[in-house]
FIZA-69047 format. One record per residue (C-alpha): x, y, z; residue in three letters; chain. Coordinates in steps of 0.001 Angstrom, whole numbers, plus 500000, padded with zeros to 6 digits. Layout:
% FIZA-69047
KEBA  X  Y  Z  ALA  A;
...
% end
This chain:
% FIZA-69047
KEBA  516916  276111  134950  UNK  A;
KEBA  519575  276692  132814  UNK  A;
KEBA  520368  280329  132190  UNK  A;
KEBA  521538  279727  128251  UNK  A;
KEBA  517514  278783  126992  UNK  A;
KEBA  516132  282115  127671  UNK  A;
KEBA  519266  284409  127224  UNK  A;
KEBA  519002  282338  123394  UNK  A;
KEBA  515503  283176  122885  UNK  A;
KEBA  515559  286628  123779  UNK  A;
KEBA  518793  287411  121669  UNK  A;
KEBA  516943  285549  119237  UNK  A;
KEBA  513558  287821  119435  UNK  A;
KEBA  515778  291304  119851  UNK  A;
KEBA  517601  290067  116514  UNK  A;
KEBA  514239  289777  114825  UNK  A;
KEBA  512512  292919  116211  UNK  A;
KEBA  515847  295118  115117  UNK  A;
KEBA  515835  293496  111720  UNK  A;
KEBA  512103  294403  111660  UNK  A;
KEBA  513340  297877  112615  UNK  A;
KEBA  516104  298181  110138  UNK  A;
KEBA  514093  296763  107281  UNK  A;
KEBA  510518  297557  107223  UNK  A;
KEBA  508853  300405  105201  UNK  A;
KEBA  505728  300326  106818  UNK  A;
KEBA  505596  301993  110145  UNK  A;
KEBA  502695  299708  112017  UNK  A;
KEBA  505324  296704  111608  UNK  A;
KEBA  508467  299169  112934  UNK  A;
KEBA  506053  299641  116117  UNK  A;
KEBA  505357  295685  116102  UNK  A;
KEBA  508799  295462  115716  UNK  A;
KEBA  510127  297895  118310  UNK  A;
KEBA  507713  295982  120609  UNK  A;
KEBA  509193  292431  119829  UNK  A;
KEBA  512547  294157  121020  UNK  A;
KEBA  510675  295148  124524  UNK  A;
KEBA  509436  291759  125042  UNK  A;
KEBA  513021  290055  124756  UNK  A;
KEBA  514251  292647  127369  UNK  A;
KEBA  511582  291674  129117  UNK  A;
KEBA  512205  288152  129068  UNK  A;
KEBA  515740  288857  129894  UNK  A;
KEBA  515128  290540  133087  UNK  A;
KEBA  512650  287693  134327  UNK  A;
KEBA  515372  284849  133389  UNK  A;
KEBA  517658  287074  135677  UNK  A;
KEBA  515717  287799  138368  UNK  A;
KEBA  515141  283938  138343  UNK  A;
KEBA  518668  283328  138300  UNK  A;
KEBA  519783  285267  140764  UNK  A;
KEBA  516961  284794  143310  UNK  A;
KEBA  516514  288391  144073  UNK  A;
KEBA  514837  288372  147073  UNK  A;
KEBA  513147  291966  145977  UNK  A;
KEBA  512113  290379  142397  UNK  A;
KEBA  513543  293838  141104  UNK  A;
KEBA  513760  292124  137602  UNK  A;
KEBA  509918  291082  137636  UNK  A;
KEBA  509525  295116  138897  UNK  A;
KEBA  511197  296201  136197  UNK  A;
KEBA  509401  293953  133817  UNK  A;
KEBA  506142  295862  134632  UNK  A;
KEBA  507045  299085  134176  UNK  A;
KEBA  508507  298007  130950  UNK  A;
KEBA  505356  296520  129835  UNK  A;
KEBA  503577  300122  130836  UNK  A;
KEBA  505862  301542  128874  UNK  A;
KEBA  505429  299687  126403  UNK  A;
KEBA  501848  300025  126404  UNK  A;
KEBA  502120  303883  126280  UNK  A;
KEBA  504504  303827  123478  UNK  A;
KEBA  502081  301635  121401  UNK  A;
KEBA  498959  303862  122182  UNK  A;
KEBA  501050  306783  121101  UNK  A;
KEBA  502989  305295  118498  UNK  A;
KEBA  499750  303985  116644  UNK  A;
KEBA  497530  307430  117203  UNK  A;
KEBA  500952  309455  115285  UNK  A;
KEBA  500868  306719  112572  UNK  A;
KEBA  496939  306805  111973  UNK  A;
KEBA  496851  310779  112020  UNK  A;
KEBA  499935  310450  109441  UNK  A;
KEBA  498050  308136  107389  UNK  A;
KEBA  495058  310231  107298  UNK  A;
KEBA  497152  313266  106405  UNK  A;
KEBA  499256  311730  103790  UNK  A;
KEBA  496944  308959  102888  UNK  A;
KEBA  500787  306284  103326  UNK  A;
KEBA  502284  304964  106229  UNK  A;
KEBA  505259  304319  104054  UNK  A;
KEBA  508469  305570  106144  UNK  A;
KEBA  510429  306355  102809  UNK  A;
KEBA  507422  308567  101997  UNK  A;
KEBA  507368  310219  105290  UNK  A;
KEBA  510930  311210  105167  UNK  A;
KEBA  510403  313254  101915  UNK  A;
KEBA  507995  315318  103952  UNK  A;
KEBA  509949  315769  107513  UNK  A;
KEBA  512695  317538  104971  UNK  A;
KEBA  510438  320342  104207  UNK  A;
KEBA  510392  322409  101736  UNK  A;
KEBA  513475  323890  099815  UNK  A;
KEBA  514994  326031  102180  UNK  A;
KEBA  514572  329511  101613  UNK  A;
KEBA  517003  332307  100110  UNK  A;
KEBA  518815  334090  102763  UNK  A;
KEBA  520495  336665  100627  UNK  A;
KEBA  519998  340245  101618  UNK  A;
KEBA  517446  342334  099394  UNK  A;
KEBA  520211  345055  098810  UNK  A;
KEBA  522160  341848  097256  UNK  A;
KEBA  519039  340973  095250  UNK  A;
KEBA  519008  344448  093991  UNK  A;
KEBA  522476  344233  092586  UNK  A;
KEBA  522403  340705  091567  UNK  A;
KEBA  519266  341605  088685  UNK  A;
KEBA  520952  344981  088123  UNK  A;
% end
């Protein structure tokens, strides 16, 4: 097996899930996307373990805990978003940002300055 056909196909899929990244608004398809960019590592390591006839399979090793990690991230991920969509009532990233900014950030003049200032 040549080593070109799935070094293609996972740049391919790691294009597409950082476009997905870069691009989407909502945050489920950022997490779908983050996790198409996992699966071409994934694929990656495989097609080099295969390659390069480990004879530990360290790339299949890594491969799982990838996927666990994966699978943690997701679980995570998807409880923050659905707690921010019950909060905020969007999953709209642009939206979000607005409210990670806070408030307007408070007046840290002295009082005795106050007192001057509106004498």
């Amino acid at each position: 097996m040549h080593l070109a056909y799935p070094a293609v196909l996972s740049v391919l899929l790691f294009c597409t899930g950082l476009y997905g990244v870069l691009a989407r608004r909502n945050a489920i398809l950022v997490l779908m996307s983050v996790e198409l960019m996992l699966n071409a590592v994934n694929l990656n390591l495989v097609a080099f373990d295969v390659w390069l006839r480990d004879a530990l399979h360290s790339g299949q090793a890594l491969t799982l805990f990838t996927i666990a990690i994966a699978a943690a991230e997701i679980g995570i991920g998807l409880a923050i978003v659905l707690m921010v969509y019950r909060n905020r009532g969007t999953s709209d990233i642009d939206k979000l940002r607005d409210t990670a900014e806070g408030h307007e950030p408070a007046d840290t003049t002295a009082p005795a300055e106050k007192a001057e200032a509106t004498a």
